[in-house]
C-alpha positions as CSV (number, residue, x, y, z in Angstrom):
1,X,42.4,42.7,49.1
2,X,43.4,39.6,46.8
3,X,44.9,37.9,49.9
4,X,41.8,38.2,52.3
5,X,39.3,37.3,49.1
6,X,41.4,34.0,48.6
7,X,41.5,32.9,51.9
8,X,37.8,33.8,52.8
9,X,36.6,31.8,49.4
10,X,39.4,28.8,50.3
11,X,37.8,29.2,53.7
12,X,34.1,29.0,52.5
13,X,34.8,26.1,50.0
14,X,37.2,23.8,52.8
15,X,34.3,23.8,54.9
16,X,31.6,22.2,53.0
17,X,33.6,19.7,53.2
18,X,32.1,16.6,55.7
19,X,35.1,15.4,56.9
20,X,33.8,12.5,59.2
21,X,31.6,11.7,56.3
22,X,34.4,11.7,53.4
23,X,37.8,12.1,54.0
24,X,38.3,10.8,57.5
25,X,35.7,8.2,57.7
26,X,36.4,5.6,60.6
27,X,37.5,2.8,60.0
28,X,38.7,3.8,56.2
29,X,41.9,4.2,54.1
30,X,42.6,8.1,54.5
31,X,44.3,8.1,50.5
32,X,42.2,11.5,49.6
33,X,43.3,13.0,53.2
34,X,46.6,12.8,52.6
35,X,46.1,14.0,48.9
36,X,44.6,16.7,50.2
37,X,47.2,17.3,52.7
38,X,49.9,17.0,50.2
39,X,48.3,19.6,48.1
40,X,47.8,22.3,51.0
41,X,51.9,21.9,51.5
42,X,52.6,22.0,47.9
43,X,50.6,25.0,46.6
44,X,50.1,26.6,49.9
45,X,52.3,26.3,52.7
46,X,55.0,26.7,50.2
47,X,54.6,29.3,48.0
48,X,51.7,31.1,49.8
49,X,52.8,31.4,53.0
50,X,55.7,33.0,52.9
51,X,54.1,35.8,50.4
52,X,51.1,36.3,52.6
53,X,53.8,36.8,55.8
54,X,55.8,39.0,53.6
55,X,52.6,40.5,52.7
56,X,51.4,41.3,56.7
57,X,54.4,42.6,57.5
58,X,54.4,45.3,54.7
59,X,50.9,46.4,55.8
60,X,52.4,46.6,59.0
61,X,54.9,49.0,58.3
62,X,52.8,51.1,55.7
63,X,49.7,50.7,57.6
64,X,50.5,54.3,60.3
65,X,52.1,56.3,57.2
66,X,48.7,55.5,54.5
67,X,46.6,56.5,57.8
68,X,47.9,59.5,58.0
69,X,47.9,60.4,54.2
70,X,44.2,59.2,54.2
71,X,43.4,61.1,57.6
72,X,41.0,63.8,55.6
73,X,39.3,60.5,53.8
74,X,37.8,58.8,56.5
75,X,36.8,55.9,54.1
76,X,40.0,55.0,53.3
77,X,41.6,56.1,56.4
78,X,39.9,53.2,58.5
79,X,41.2,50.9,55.8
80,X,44.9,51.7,57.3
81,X,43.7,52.0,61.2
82,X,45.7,49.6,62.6
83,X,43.8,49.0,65.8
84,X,40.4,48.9,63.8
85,X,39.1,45.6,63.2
86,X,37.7,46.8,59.6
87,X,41.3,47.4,58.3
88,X,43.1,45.7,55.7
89,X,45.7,44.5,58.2
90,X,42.9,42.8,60.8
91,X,40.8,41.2,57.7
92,X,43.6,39.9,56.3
93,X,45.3,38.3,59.5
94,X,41.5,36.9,60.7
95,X,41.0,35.8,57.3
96,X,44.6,33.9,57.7
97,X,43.3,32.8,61.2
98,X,40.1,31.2,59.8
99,X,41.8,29.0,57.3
100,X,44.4,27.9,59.7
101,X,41.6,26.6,62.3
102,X,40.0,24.6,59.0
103,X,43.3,22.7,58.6
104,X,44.2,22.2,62.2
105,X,40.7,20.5,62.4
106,X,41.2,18.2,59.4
107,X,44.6,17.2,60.6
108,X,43.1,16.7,63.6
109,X,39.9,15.5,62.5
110,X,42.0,12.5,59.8
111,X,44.7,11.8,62.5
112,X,47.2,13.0,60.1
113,X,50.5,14.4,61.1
114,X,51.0,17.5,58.6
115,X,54.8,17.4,59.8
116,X,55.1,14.0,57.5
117,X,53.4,14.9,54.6
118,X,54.7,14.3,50.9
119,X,55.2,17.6,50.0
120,X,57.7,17.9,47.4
C-alpha cells in the first residue's frame, strides 16, 4: 500500500509541473531538466526500482495463496484477486504505469536522453 501511495502522490505532484512553460522552454538552457533528470536516476531508478520490481513479483507469488486464505472475507479477498483491477497487484503496477508515462513525456517533452544522465 506504501508503494502505490508513493507513486500516486509522485504522480500527482510531477504533473503540475508545466513543462513547456518551465523546464523545457524553447529556445532555453534545460539546467533544471537535467537536474531533475539526475535526481529521478539517483533516488529512483536506483534504489526504488529494483525494490518496487522485487516488490511486484512477491505479490505475484503470494497474491493466489492470501486469496484463498481470505476467500470467506470478501473485502480482503478482492485485495489478493489477481485478475481484479481493485487488487493490490493491479493498483500497484497502474500506479507504476502512471509515473513511467510522466517521465517518458518529460524526457520527451526536454529532448533529453535519460540513457546519458549524471547519475552517480
Amino acid at each position: 500500500m506504501k508503494q502505490i501511495n508513493f507513486n500516486e502522490q509522485t504522480t500527482v505532484s510531477l504533473n503540475t509541473i508545466d513543462l513547456q512553460n518551465t523546464l523545457c522552454k524553447k529556445g532555453r538552457a534545460k539546467n533544471k531538466a537535467e537536474i531533475l533528470s539526475n535526481v529521478f536516476q539517483t533516488f529512483y531508478i536506483a534504489p526504488i526500482q529494483p525494490y518496487q520490481s522485487q516488490l511486484v513479483g512477491s505479490l505475484e507469488q503470494i497474491s493466489p495463496l492470501l486469496y484463498k486464505l481470505y476467500a470467506k472475507t470478501p473485502s480482503l479477498a478482492i485485495k489478493f484477486d489477481a485478475t481484479n483491477e481493485a487488487s493490490l497487484l493491479a493498483k500497484l503496477k497502474d500506479s507504476a504505469k502512471e509515473h513511467v508515462k510522466w517521465w517518458q513525456g518529460f524526457y520527451k517533452s526536454c529532448e533529453i536522453n535519460p540513457f546519458k544522465s549524471k547519475a552517480r
